[in-house]
C-alpha positions in Angstrom: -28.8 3.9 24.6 -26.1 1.4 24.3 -22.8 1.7 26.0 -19.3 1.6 25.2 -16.6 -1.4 24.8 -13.5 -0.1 26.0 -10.1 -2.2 25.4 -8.2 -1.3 28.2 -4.1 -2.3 28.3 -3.0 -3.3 31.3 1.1 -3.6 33.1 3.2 -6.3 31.5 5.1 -6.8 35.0 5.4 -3.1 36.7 2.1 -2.2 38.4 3.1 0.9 37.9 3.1 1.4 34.6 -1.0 0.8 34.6 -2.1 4.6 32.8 -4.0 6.8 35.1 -7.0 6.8 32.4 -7.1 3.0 32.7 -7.4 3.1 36.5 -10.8 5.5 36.2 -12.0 3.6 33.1 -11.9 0.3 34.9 -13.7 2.0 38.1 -16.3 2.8 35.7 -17.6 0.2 33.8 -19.7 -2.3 34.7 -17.8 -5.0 34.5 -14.2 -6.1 33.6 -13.9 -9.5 30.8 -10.8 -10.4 31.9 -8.4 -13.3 30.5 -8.1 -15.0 34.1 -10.1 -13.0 36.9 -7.9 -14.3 39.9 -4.2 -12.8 37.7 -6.3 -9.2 36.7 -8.0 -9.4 40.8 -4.4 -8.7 42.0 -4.3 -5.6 39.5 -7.5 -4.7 40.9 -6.8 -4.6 44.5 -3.9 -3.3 44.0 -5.9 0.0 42.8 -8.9 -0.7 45.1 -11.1 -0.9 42.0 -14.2 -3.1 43.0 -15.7 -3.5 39.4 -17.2 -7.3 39.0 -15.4 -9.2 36.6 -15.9 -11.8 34.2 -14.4 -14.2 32.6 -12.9 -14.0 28.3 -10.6 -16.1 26.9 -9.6 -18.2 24.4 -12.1 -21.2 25.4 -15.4 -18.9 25.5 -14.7 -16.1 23.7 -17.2 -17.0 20.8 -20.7 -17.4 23.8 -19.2 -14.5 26.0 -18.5 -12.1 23.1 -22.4 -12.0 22.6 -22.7 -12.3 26.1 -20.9 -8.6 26.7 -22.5 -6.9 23.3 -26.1 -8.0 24.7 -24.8 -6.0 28.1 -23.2 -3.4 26.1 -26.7 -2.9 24.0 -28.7 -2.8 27.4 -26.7 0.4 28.4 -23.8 -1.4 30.2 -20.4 -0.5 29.4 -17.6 -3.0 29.7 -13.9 -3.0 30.0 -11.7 -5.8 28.1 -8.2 -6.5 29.6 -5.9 -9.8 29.1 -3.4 -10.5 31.6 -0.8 -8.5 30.8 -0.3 -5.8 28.0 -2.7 -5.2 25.1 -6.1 -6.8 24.5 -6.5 -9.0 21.0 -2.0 -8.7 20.9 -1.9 -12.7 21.0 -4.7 -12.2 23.5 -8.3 -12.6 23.5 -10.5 -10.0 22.4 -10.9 -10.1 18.3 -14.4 -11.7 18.4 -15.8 -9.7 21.2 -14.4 -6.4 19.3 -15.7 -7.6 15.5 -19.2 -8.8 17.3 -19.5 -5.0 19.0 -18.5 -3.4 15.5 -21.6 -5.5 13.9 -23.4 -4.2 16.5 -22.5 -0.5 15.9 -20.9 -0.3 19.4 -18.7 2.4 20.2 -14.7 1.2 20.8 -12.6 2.8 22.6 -9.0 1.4 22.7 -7.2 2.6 26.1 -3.4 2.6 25.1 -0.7 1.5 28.0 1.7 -1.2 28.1 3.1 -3.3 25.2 5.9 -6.0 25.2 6.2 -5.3 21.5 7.0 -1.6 21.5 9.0 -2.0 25.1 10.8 -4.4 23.9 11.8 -2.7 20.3 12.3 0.8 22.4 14.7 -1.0 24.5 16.7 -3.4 21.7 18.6 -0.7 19.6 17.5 -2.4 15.9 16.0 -0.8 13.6 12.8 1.0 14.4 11.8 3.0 11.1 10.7 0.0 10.2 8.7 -3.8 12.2 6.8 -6.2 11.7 5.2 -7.9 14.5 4.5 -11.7 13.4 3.2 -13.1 17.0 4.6 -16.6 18.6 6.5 -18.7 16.2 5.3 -22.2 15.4 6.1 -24.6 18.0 7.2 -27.0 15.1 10.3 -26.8 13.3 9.2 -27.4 9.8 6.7 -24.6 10.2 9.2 -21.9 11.8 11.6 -22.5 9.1 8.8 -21.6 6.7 7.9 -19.0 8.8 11.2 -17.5 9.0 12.0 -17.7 5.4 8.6 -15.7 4.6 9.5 -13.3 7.6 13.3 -13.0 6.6 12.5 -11.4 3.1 10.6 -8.2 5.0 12.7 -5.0 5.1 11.9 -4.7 8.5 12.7 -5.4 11.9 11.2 -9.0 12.7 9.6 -9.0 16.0 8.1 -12.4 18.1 7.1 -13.5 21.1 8.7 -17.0 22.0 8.6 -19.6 25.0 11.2 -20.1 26.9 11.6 -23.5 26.6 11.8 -23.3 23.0 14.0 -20.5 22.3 17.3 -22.3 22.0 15.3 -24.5 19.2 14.1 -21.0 17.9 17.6 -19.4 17.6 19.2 -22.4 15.9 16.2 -22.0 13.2 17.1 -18.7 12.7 21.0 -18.8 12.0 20.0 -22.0 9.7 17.4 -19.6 7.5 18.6 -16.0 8.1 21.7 -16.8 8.5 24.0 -14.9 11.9 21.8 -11.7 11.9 21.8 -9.2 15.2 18.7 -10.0 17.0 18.1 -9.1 20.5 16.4 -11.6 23.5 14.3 -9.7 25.8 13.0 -10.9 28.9 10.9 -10.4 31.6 10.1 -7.0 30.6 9.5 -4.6 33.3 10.3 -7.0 35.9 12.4 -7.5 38.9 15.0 -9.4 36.6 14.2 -7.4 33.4 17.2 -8.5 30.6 18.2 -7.3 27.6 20.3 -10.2 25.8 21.7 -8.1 22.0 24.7 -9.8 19.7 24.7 -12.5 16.7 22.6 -15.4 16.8 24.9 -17.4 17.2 26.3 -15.0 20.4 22.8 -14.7 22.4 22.6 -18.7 21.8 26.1 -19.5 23.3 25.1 -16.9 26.5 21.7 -18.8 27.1 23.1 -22.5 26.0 25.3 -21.9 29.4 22.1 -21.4 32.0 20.8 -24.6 33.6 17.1 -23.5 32.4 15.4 -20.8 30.6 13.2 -18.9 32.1 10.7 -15.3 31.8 8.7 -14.4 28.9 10.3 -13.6 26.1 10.7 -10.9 22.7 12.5 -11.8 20.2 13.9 -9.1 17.8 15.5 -10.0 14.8 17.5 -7.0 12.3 16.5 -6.5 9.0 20.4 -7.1 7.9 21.0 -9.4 5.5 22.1 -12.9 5.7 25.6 -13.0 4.8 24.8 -14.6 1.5 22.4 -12.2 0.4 18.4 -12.0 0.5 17.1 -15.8 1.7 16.7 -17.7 -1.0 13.4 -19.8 -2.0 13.6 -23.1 -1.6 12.7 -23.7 -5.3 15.9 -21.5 -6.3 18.0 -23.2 -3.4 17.3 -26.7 -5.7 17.9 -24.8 -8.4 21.6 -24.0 -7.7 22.2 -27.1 -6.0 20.9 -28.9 -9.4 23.1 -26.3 -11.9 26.2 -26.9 -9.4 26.1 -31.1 -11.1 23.7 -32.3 -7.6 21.3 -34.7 -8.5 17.6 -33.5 -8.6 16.3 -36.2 -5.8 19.3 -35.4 -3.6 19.4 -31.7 -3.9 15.7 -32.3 -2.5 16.9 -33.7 0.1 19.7 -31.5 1.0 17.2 -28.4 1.2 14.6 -30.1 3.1 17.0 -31.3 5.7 18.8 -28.0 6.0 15.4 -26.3 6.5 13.8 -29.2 8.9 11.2 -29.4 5.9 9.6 -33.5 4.6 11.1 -34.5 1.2 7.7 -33.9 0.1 7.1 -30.3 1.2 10.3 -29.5 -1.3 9.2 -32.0 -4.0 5.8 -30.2 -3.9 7.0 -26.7 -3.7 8.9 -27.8 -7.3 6.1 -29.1 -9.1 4.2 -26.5 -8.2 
């Protein structure tokens, strides 16, 4: 008889918040695949839990996956956990959890701690309605793309960003969506836990005075509007910049140099 994957969500900062069915679950299993086994031993001594552990992550999640499902079909069960929140949320675990469902394993998902949902609880947007859209490229060509597909959802917009790139971030975002509310949270849960809510162009000034950024970071952006209406496609942004007496070539330009895009992305996106 096989045993039972369980995907077990672990604190995002505050031991504490670590459920009470995740404590017994992880005393359980067999063993723990954890994203870095010396960060989750700390959780683990912490609670006295003396479950082996091994490691999953990004660079040997395809050989460990089957590793754990040959376990888990010998009668073992195991226990997933990333560093800090909920497995497969931009953390490993999709590949062990698709190879277990090929397998006909049992999954049991262990709810707890989220930066998403903490972070949207805690911003005062907009929560009829989210999308969660992960880490935002680390190029700016790409996040303007990525902001100008995210920008059209009625929803509040919800990323996870570094630190060192969020100035660079926020900048993209008042140049695509124009001076929307958004909300910087940081270090969730922690001893220095902040909440930073206002216009873009507000939370940039506030964190353009620090010497450095640091914490991990949420970044919530409202579903408002930018001032001039829904954002507009690049093809029609040529558009009205060609009707308006702009030459085609320059108006080109203009757009891909107001959204950090090549000449070429633009001139493609209008043969297209």
């Amino acid at each position: 008889m096989s045993g039972v994957l369980y995907l077990i969500a672990t604190p995002i900062g505050n031991l504490e918040d670590m459920t009470l069915r995740g404590i017994r679950l992880l005393r359980e299993v067999d063993v723990i695949a954890c994203e870095d086994t010396r960060h989750t031993q700390r959780l683990l001594d912490h609670f006295e839990i003396t479950t082996p552990s091994v490691s999953y992550h990004e660079h040997n999640e395809t050989s460990r996956a089957n590793q754990l499902v040959e376990r888990i079909l010998g009668g073992q069960s195991v226990a997933v956990v990333s560093d800090a929140g909920t497995p497969l949320i931009s953390d490993p675990g999709y590949r062990v959890v698709q190879a277990a469902l090929e397998a006909g394993i049992t999954i049991i998902p262990i709810p707890g701690a989220s930066a998403v949902l903490t972070a949207l609880a805690g911003s005062g947007l907009a929560t009829d309605a989210f999308c969660y859209a992960g880490f935002l490229p680390p190029k700016q060509g790409q996040r303007r793309k990525a902001l100008e597909l995210w920008g059209a959802v009625e929803a509040t917009l919800v990323f996870y960003e570094a630190p060192h790139r969020i100035l660079e971030s926020l900048d993209d975002i008042e140049a695509v969506l124009g001076d929307r509310s958004i909300v910087v949270a940081r270090e969730l849960t922690k001893l220095h836990e902040e909440f930073l809510r206002g216009r873009v162009s507000e939370v940039k000034t506030t964190l353009a005075q620090r010497a450095v950024q640091k914490g991990e970071i949420t970044l919530l952006i409202s579903r408002e509007k930018a001032a001039t209406g829904l954002v507009v496609p690049v093809k029609e942004a040529v558009r009205r910049l060609i009707s308006s007496g702009v030459d085609r070539m320059d108006a080109i330009k203009q757009v891909a140099k107001e959204r950090g895009l090549a000449k070429r992305e633009v001139y493609d996106e209008m043969e297209r």
